[in-house]
LUMTI-627392 format. One record per atom (N, C-alpha, C): residue in three letters; x, y, z. Coordinates in pm, whole numbers, padded with zeros to 5 digits, always signed. Layout:
residues N
alaXYZ;...
END
This chain:
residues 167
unk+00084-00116+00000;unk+00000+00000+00000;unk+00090+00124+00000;unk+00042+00256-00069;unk+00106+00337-00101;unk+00055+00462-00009;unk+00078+00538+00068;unk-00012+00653+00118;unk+00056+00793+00054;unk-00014+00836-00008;unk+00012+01014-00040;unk-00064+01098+00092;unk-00071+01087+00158;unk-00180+01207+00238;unk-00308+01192+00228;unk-00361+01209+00145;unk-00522+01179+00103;unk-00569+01115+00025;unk-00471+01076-00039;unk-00515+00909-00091;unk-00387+00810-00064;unk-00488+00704-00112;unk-00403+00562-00062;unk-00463+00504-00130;unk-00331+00399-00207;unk-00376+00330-00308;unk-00339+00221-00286;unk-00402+00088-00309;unk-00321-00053-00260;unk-00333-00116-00390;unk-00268-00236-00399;unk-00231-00261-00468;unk-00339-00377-00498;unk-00366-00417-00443;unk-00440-00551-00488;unk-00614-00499-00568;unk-00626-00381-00469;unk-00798-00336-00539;unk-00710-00266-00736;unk-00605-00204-00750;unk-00550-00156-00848;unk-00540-00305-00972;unk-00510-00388-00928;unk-00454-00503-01007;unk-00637-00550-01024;unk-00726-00569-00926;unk-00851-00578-00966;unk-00911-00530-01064;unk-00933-00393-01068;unk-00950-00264-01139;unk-00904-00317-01270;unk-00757-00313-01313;unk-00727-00358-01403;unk-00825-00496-01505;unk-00821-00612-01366;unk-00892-00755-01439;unk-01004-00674-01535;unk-01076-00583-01451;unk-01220-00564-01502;unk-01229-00486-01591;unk-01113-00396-01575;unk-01104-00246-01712;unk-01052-00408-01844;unk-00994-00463-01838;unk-00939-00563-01985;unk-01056-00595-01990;unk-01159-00725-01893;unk-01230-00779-01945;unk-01405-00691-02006;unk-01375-00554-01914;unk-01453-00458-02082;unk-01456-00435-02188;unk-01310-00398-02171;unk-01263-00390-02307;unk-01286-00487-02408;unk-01269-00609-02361;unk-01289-00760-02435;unk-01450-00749-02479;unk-01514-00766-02370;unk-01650-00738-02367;unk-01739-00659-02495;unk-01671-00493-02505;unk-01703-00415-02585;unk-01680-00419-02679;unk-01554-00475-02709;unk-01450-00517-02872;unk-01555-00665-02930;unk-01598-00733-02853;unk-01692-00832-02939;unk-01791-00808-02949;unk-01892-00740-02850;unk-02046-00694-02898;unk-02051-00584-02973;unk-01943-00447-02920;unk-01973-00329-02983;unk-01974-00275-03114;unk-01788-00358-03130;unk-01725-00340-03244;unk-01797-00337-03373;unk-01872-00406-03344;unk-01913-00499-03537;unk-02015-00325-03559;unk-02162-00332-03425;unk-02225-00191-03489;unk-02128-00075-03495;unk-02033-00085-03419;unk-01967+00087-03405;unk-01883+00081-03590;unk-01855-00019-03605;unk-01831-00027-03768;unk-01914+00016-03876;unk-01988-00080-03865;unk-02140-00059-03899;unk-02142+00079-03945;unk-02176+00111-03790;unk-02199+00309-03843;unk-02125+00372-03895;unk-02005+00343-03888;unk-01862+00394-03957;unk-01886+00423-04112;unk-01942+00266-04169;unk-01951+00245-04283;unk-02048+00312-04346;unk-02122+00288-04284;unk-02278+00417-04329;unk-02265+00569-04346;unk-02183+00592-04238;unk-02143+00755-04209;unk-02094+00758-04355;unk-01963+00688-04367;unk-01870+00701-04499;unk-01900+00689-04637;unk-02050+00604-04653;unk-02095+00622-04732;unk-02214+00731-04777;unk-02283+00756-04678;unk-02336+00878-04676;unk-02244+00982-04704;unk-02106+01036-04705;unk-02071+01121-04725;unk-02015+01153-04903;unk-02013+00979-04913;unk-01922+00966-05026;unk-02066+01005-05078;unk-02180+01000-05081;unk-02349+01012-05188;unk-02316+01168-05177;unk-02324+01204-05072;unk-02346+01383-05065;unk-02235+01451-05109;unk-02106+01375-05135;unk-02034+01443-05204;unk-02043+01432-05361;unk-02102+01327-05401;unk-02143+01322-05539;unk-02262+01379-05582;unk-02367+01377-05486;unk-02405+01513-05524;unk-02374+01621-05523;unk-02340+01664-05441;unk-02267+01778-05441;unk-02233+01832-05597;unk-02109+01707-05645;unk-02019+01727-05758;unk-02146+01760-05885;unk-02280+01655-05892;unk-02355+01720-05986;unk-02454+01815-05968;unk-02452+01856-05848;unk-02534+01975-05851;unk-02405+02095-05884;unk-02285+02101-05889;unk-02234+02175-05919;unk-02182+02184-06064;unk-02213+02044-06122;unk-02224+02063-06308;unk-02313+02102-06389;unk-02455+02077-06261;unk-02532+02161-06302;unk-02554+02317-06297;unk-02471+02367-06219;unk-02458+02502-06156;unk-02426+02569-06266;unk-02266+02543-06293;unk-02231+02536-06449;unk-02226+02548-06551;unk-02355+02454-06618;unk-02397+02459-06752;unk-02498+02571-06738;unk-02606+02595-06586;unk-02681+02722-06580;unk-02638+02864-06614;unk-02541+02825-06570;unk-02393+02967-06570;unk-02395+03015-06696;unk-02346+02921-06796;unk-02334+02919-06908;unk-02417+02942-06998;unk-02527+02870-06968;unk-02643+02920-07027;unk-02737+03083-07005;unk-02708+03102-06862;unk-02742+03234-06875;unk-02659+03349-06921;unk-02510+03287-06938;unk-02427+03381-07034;unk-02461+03413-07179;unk-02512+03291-07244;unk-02569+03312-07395;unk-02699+03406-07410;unk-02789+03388-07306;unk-02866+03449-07264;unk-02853+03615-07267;unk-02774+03619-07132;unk-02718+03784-07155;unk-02643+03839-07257;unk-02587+03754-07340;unk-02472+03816-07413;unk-02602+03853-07565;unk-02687+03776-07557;unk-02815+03751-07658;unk-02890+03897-07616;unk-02930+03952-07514;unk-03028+03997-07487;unk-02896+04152-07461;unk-02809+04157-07461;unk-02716+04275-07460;unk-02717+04313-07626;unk-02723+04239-07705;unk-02669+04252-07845;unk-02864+04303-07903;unk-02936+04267-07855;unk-03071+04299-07868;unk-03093+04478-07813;unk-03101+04505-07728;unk-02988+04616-07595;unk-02963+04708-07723;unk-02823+04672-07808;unk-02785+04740-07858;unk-02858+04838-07983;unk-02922+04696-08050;unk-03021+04749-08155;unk-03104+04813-08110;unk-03187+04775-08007;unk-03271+04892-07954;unk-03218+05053-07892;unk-03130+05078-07877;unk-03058+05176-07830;unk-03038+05230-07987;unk-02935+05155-08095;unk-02920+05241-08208;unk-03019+05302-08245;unk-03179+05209-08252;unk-03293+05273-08356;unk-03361+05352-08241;unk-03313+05365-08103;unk-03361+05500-08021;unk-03296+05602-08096;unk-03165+05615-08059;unk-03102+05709-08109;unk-03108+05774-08300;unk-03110+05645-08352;unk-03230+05749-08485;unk-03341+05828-08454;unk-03417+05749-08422;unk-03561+05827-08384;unk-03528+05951-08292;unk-03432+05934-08230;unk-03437+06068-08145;unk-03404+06166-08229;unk-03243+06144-08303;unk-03188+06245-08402;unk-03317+06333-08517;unk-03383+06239-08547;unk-03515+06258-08646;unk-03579+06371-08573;unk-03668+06376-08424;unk-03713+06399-08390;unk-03671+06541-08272;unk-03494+06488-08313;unk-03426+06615-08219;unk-03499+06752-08272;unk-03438+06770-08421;unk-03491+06952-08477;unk-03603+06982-08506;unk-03709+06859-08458;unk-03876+06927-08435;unk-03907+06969-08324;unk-03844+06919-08236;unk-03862+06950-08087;unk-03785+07058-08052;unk-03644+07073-08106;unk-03590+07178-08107;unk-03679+07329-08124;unk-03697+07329-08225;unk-03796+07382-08316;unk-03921+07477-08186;unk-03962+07362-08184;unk-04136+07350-08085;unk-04069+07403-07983;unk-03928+07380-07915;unk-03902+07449-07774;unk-03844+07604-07807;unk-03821+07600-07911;unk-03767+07748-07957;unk-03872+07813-07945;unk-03978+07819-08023;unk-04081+07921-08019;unk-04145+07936-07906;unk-04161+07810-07829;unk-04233+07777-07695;unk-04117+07892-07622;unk-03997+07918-07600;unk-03913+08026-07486;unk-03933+08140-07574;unk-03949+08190-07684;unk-03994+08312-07759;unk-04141+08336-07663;unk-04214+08291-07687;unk-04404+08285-07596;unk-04352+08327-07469;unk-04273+08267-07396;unk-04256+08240-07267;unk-04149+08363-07246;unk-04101+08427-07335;unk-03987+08547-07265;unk-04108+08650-07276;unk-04180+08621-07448;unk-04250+08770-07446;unk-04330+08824-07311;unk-04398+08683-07274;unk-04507+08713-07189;unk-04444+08731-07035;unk-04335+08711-07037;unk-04246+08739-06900;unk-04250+08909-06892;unk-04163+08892-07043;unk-04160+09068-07048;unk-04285+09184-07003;unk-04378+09118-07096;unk-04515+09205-07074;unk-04550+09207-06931;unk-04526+09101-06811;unk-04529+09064-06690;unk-04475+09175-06630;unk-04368+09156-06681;unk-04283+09254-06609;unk-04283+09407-06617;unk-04324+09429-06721;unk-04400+09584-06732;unk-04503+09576-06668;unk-04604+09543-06671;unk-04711+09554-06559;unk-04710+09503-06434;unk-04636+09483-06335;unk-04541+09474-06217;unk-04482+09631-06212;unk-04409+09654-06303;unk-04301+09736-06302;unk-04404+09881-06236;unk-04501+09900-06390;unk-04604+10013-06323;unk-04684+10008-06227;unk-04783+09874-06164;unk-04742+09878-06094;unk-04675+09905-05925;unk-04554+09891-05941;unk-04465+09922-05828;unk-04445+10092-05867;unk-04462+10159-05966;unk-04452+10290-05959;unk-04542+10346-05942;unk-04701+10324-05991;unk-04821+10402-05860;unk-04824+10342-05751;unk-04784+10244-05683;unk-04742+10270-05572;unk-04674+10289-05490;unk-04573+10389-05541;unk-04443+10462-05527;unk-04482+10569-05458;unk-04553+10640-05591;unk-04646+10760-05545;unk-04757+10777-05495;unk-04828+10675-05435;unk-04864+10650-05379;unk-04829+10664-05232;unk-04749+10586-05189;unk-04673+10624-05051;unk-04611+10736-05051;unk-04583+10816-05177;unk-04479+10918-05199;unk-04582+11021-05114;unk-04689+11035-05188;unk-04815+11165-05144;unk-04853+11137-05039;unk-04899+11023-04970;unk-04896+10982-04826;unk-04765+11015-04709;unk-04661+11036-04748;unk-04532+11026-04668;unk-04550+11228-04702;unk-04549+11257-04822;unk-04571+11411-04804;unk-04666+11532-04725;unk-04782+11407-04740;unk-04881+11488-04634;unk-04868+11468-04508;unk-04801+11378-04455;unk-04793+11341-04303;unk-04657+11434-04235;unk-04607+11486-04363;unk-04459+11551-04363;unk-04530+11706-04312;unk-04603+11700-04443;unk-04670+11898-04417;unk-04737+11906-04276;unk-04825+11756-04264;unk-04931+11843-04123;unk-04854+11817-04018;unk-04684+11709-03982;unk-04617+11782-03853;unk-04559+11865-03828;unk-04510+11915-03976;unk-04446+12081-03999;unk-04564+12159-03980;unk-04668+12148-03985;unk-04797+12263-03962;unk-04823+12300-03791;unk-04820+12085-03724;unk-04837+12086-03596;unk-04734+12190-03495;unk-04634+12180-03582;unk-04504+12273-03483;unk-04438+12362-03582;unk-04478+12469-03565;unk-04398+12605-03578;unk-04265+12623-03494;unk-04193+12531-03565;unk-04057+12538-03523;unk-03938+12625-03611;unk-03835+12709-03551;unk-03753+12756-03595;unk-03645+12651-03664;unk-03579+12727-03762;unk-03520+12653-03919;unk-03416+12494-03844;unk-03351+12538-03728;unk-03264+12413-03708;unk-03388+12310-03670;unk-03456+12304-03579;unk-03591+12229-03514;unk-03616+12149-03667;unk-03642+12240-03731;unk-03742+12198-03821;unk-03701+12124-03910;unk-03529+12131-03949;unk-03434+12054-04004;unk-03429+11885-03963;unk-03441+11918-03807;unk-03402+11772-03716;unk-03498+11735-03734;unk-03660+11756-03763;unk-03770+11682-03756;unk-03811+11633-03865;unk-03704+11740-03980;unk-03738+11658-04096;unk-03643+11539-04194;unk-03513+11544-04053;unk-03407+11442-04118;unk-03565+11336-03992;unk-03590+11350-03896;unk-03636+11228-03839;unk-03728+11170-03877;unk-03820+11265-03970;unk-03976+11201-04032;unk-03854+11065-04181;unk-03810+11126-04235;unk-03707+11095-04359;unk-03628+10962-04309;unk-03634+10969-04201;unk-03558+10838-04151;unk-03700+10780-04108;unk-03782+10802-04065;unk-03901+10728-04003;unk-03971+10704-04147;unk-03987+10757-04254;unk-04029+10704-04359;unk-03908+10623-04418;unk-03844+10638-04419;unk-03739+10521-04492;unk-03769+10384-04432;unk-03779+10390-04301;unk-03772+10235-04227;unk-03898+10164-04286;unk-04053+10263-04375;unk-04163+10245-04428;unk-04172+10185-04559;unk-04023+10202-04574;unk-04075+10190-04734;unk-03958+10059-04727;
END
């Protein structure tokens, strides 16, 4: 018998231990063996199927590939013709439209213009408008105060600034 401190090991339960760990082993190696194979073989063949599929689903991948290349390269070259006979038809159709938008901004400046003259006048009766309004309000506080010439200077830079902020 061997003592470490907290364990102790003897020798005879160890050599026991042993009988029974072999005759498992024995045990397991004749019943187990044959299914644990078994499954081995199955696993391995299942992998070897899914890898062959695999391989033809990826020849089929492939030839799809390929085929939708003829496809696109078909339907690009189609693409093209339709794009050239746009671009006729457009060229054809460029200097009528040209044309139609020319006169259409001729219409569209005149009537801006004419706009703009009647705006313009307008903003000038009612220029004078505020003009004769800002003059009479000018005369009756020069009327309200009979003020001497400097007074009357300062009240009329202040009306001139008080109408400016008006307009």
């Amino acid at each position: 018998m061997l003592d470490f401190g907290a364990v102790r090991l003897e020798f005879g339960t160890m050599i026991f231990q042993a009988i029974v760990f072999i005759v498992l082993l024995l045990i397991v190696g004749k019943f187990a063996s044959k299914p644990i194979k078994e499954m081995f073989r199955q696993r391995q063949e299942h992998i070897e199927n899914e890898i062959g599929a695999a391989e033809k689903a990826r020849e089929r991948a492939e030839k799809a590939v390929k085929e939708q290349k003829e496809a696109l390269e078909k339907a690009r070259d189609e693409a093209y013709q339709i794009v050239d006979n746009a671009k006729k038809q457009a060229e054809s159709q460029g200097d009528k439209m040209l044309a139609e938008a020319k006169a259409q901004s001729e219409r569209t400046l005149e009537e801006a213009r004419a706009e703009i003259e009647r705006e313009r006048e307008k903003a000038v009766a009612s220029l004078r408008e505020q003009t004769a309004e800002l003059s009479v309000m000018l005369a009756s506080k020069i009327i309200e105060k009979e003020l001497d010439k400097e007074q009357q200077t300062k009240e009329i830079d202040k009306f001139l600034e008080q109408a400016g902020d008006r307009l």
